[in-house]
C-alpha positions, 0 to 999 in steps of 0.5 A: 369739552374740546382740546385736551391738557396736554395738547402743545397747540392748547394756548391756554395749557401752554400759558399754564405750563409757563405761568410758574409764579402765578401758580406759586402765588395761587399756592400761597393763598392756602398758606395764608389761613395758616400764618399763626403757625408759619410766624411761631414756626419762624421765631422757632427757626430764629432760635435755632439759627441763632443757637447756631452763631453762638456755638460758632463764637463759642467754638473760637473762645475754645479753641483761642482760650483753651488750646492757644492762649490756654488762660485759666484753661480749666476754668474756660473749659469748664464753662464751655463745656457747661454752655455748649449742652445748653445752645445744643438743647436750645438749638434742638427745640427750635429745630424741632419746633421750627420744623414740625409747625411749618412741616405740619402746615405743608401737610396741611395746604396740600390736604386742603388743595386735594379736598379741592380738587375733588370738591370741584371734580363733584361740581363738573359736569358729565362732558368733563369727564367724558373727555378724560381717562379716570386713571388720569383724574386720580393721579393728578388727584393723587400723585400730583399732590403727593409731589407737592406735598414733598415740596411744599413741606420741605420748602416751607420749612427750609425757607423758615430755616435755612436763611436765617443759618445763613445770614447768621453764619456769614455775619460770624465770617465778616466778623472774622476777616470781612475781607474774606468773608467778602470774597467768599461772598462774591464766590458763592454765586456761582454755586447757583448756575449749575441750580438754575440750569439743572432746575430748569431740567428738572421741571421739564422732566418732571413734567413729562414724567408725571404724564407718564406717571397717569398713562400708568395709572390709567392703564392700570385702572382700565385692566383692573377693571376690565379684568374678566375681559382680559382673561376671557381673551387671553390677553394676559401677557399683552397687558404685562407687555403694555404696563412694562412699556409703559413702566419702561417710559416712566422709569427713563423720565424719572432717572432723567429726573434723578440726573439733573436732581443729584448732579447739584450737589458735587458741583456745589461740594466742589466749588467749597473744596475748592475755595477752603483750598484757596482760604488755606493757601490765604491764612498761610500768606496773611499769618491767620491765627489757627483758631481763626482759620479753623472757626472761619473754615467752620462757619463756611462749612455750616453756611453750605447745609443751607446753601445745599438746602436752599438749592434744592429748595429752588429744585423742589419748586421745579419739580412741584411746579410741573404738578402744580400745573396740572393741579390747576389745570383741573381747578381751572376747568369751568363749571358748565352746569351750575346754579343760575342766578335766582334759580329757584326751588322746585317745590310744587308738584310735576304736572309737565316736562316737555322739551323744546326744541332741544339741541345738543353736541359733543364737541360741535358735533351734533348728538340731538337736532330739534327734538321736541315732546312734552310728558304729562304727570303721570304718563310713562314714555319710552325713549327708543332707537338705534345705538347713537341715536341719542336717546340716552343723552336726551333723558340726560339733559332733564337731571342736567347731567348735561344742559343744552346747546338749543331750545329748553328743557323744562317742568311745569313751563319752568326752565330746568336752567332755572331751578336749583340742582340740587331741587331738580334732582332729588325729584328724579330717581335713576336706574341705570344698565350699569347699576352704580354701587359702592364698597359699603353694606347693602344697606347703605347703599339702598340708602345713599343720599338718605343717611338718616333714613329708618332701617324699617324703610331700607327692609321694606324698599328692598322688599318691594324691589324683591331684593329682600330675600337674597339680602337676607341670605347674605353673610351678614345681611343688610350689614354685608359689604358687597366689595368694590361696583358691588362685585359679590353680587349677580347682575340682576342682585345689584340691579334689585338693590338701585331699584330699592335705592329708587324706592326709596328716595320715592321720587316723581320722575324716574329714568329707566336707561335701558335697565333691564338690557344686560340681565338673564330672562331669570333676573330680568323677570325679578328686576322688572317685577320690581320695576313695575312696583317701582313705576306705579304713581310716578312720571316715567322716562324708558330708554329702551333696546328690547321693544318688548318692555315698552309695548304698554307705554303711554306714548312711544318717541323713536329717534334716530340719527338725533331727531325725533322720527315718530311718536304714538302708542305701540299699536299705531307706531305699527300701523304706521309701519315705519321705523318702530316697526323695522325695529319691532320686526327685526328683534322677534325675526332674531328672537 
């Protein structure tokens, strides 16, 4: 795919960087099957900002009948004290109430987009991520929505709130003195100019710092990865110095971050300073009651946590907004190689697979050139040439890892465009050079994609992949962990357990990407005596860079630069004395 995320000349990065409230909107629709819990969490938060007003009425009655007037004094307290326990616990119940079901639909919209983001990371095709650093991938996957999460929670539970403190508090202030409460009104405003000029830094910033955050991840998941290189080349100290650069990058983002974000709040403590000041400078002048002032004063102070949370609220969506895009720039990658219209189960023996006059390209530029070859059931073909000739990306396009940009691939005369992905692929098995395993047992990993498969099978596919007798020798058998890629184990062991894991999803079609090339002459005599077990009965696809393992194939087809050179057996491609034999030649003249 070509242009990137972050390209400034991308049209379609930049509407998505300024698209804030189609974003929002998007966000809105995982809210919405949540709405039961957003409508009792809001009549919570209504009797918590109700319990609110009435604590300030109550808070005049005591101070004009108790202190000032002092009518029936003891009687008053009294019951003030019996009331004020009462709104206190109710105001605790709908807080808590109010608070935990809207926070708990945050978490939950949030968890809802990650399983998203990763269903549609599944659905993607292999160009997708051949243009992407994974460490990028799991920070937009991760980091992004965990800075949403924070938002989304705070904001939903703010919104379900605060507003209604608010309007409860400034009704009590009209109620009061409306001329004043009218200036105060006419004041508050202004505390949202500092809100909106720092929010605009703050989602700029936030931003910024989030792609720095992923230029971190990435590096980190490279070393980590990479790790026996790094020590192999002493390079220890260059990395520390990479990751600190890094850091350093990601650290000044963050504190520009900080500095919009904190410089709200003494703005907005010193415009209610500044206007309690003046309120006083007015009660003195107007001969306000002192129980007036003091519950007016009260009411001003219990409108600014609001006001406070509200102006974060709009600082929060800033900062998630800069996520948010992210997020759905990934949600809003294409999907390339799906399902067609009407396609079609592949249920009927394989008889064929030919390609017709196939093109591909990575980003324009051209990888395959009309390369055409048909391969009857049963036959074993090797794919061969020199690196980047294309041989791999060939044999990638029967699975659909990638489709086409000319000419077909097809089974039995049938598009492969038209069979469903799912039939297509379970009638391919797969070894690879780099043998693909997880952090889970042996066995389980034998048996990936067949979970309900019969322990006796996994035993006996290991058996014939002559991996049986190492498993065993293993701490815990079949049932050990074999850690993260299956790093406890040999090359030539992991190598056995993907042939077993070929064995047994017994398909018809099985692709060989050059799976014996990185092994020892020790563990490539094991793996391809379990190849050979592997291979019987089936249509065979070997992309090959040692000739010597393809020497009984069927039918030979040599690439280069993308075009399909020469074809035949091994003896009458070395009769012809053309690119096969160079070749042939130049490995056994190193060997």
């Amino acid at each position: 795919m070509s242009g990137s995320v972050n390209d400034p000349a991308d049209p379609t990065a930049e509407r998505a960087r300024v698209a804030l409230p189609p974003n929002l909107r998007r966000l809105a629709g995982y809210v919405r099957p949540h709405a039961g819990r957003l409508v009792v969490g809001t009549i919570c938060g209504m009797l918590f900002a109700g319990s609110t007003t009435t604590l300030l009425l109550l808070l005049r009655r005591l101070l004009s009948g108790v202190f000032v007037e002092r009518v029936d004094s003891f009687r008053a307290a009294l019951t003030v004290a019996a009331v004020i326990p009462l709104l206190a616990l109710l105001r605790g119940v709908g807080q808590f109430l109010s608070r935990y079901l809207v926070e708990w639909v945050g978490h939950r919209v949030v968890m809802d987009l990650r399983v998203a983001i990763f269903d549609h990371l599944q659905d993607l095709s292999l160009d997708f991520f051949s243009g992407r650093r994974t460490g990028e991938l799991i920070s937009r996957t991760s980091n992004d929505t965990s800075l949403v999460e924070r938002a989304v929670a705070t904001v939903l539970a703010d919104l379900m709130q605060q507003p209604l403190v608010l309007i409860g508090a400034a009704a009590y202030l009209v109620w009061l003195d409306w001329r004043l409460a009218a200036a105060s009104l006419v004041v508050f405003p202004l505390c949202l100019i500092p809100i909106t000029t720092f929010g605009r830094r703050v989602r700029r910033h936030a931003r910024e710092g989030q792609e720095r955050l992923a230029d971190l991840v990435s590096l980190l998941e490279e070393t980590l990865t990479g790790v026996r290189i790094v020590k192999a080349f002493n390079m220890e100290d260059y990395e520390r110095a990479r990751f600190r650069e890094r850091g350093a990058s990601v650290f000044r983002r963050i504190m520009r971050l900080t500095r919009a974000r904190v410089a709200v709040e003494p703005i907005i403590v010193t415009f209610a300073a500044l206007w309690v000041s003046l309120l006083l400078i007015y009660a003195w002048g107007a001969q306000m009651a002192v129980q007036d002032f003091l519950s007016f004063a009260a009411a001003l102070f219990v409108m600014y946590d609001p006001a406070k949370r509200l102006g974060n609220l709009h600082m929060n969506l800033q900062h998630s907004a800069a996520a948010l895009d992210r997020i759905f720039e990934i949600l809003d990658t294409p999907v390339t190689v799906a399902d067609r219209p009407g396609a079609v189960v592949l249920s009927e023996p394989v008889r064929e697979i030919s390609f017709e006059k196939v093109e591909f390209a990575y980003d324009h530029e051209p990888v395959l050139r009309g390369v055409t070859l048909r391969i009857q059931a049963g036959q074993r073909v090797a794919i061969i040439g020199a690196s980047g000739s294309g041989k791999t990306t060939l044999v990638s396009l029967l699975p659909r890892f990638f489709d086409v940009t000319g000419g077909h691939v097809a089974i039995n005369g049938r598009d492969v465009r038209d069979l469903t992905l799912k039939s297509l692929r379970s009638q391919i098995g797969l070894v690879t050079q780099e043998t693909v395993l997880f952090n889970d047992t042996v066995a389980a990993n034998i048996a990936y994609g067949m979970p309900d498969v019969p322990m006796g099978r996994i035993e006996e596919a290991a058996r014939r992949a002559q991996a049986d007798e190492f498993i065993r020798r293993l701490p815990a058998g079949y049932a050990t962990v074999i850690g993260e890629r299956g790093l406890r184990l040999s090359g030539g062991q992991r190598q056995r357990i993907a042939i077993a894991r070929a064995i047994l999803r017994n398909p018809p079609i099985l692709i060989l990407d050059e799976a014996t090339s990185s092994l020892d002459t020790e563990s490539e005599r094991l793996v391809q005596a379990a190849l050979d077990e592997l291979v019987v009965g089936r249509t065979v696809l070997m992309v090959a860079h040692r000739l010597s393992t393809v020497i009984h194939a069927d039918r030979i087809y040599v690439l280069d630069h993308g075009r399909l050179v020469e074809e035949g057996t091994h003896a009458e491609l070395m009769e012809r004395g053309g690119l096969y034999r160079r070749l042939y030649a130049q490995q056994f003249a190193q060997a």
